[in-house]
C-alpha positions as CSV (number, residue, x, y, z in Angstrom):
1,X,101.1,110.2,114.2
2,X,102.6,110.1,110.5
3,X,104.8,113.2,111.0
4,X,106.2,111.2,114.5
5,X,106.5,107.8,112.4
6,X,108.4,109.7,109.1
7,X,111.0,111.7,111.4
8,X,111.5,108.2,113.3
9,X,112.1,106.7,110.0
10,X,114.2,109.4,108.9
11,X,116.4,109.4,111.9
12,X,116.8,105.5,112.0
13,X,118.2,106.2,108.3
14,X,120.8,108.9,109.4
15,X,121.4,106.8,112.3
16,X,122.0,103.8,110.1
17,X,124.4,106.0,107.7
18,X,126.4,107.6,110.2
19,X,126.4,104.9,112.4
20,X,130.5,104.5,112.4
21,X,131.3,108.3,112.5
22,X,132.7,108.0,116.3
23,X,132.5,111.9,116.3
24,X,128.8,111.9,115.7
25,X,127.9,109.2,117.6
26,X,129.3,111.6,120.6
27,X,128.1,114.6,119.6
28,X,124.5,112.7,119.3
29,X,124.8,111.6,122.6
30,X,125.7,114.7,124.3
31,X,122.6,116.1,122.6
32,X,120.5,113.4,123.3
33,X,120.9,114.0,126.9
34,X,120.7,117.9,126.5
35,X,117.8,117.4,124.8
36,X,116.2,114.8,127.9
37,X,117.2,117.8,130.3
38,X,115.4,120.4,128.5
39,X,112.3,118.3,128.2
40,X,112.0,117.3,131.8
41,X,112.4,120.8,132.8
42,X,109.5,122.1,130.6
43,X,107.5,118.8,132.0
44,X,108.2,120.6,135.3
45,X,107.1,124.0,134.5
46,X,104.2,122.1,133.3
47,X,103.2,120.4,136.1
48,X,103.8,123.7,138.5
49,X,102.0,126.1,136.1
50,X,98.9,123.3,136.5
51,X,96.9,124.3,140.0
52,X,94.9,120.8,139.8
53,X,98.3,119.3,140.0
54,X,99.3,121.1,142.4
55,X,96.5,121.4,145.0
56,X,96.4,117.6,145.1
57,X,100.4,116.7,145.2
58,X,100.5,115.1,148.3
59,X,97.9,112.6,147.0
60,X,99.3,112.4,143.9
61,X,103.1,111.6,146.0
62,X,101.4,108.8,147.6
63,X,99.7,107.5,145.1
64,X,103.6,107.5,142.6
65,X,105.4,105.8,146.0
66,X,102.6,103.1,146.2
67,X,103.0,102.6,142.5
68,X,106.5,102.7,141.8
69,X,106.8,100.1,145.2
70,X,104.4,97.8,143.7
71,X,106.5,97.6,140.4
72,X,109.7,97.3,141.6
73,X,108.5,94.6,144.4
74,X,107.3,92.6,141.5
75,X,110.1,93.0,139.2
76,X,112.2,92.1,141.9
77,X,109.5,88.4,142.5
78,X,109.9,88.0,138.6
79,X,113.2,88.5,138.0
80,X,114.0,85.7,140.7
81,X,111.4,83.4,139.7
82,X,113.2,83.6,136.2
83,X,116.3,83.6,137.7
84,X,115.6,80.2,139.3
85,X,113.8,78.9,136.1
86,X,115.9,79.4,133.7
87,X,119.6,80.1,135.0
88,X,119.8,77.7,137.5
89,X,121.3,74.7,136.5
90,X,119.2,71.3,138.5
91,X,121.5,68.6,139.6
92,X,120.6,65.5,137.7
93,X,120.4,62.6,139.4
């Protein structure tokens, strides 16, 4: 956990420093994303190398649909209760 916390600290410091260098702030981004791509592929091979994974995808599918429903269902009911809380302006009377 220390080595993840140190290279976080050390790239909010770079960050910080280069932070107005337009050609790094692109050239960041671009790897950013590279990187992102790269990991989710290697997550993939991951999950195809593992057979329990595998063997049990179709419950595993149904089980990610249900979930990923359920949350944005109730984002959805939360960010209109909010909506109507806070951002809608009552007619005094």
């Amino acid at each position: 956990m220390i080595p993840v916390l140190l290279l976080m600290t050390i790239g909010l410091i770079i960050g910080y420093v280069l932070r107005n260098k337009i050609k790094f702030i692109l050239i960041s981004n671009k790897a950013t994303t590279l990187i992102i791509y790269m990991l989710l592929f290697l997550l993939g091979i991951g999950v195809g190398l593992n057979k329990t994974i595998v063997s049990n995808m179709t419950n595993i599918g149904l089980q990610a649909i249900l979930i990923t429903f359920g949350a944005v269902l109730g984002s959805l009911i939360f960010a209109y209760i909010t909506y109507k809380l806070f951002f809608i302006q009552k007619n005094e009377k």
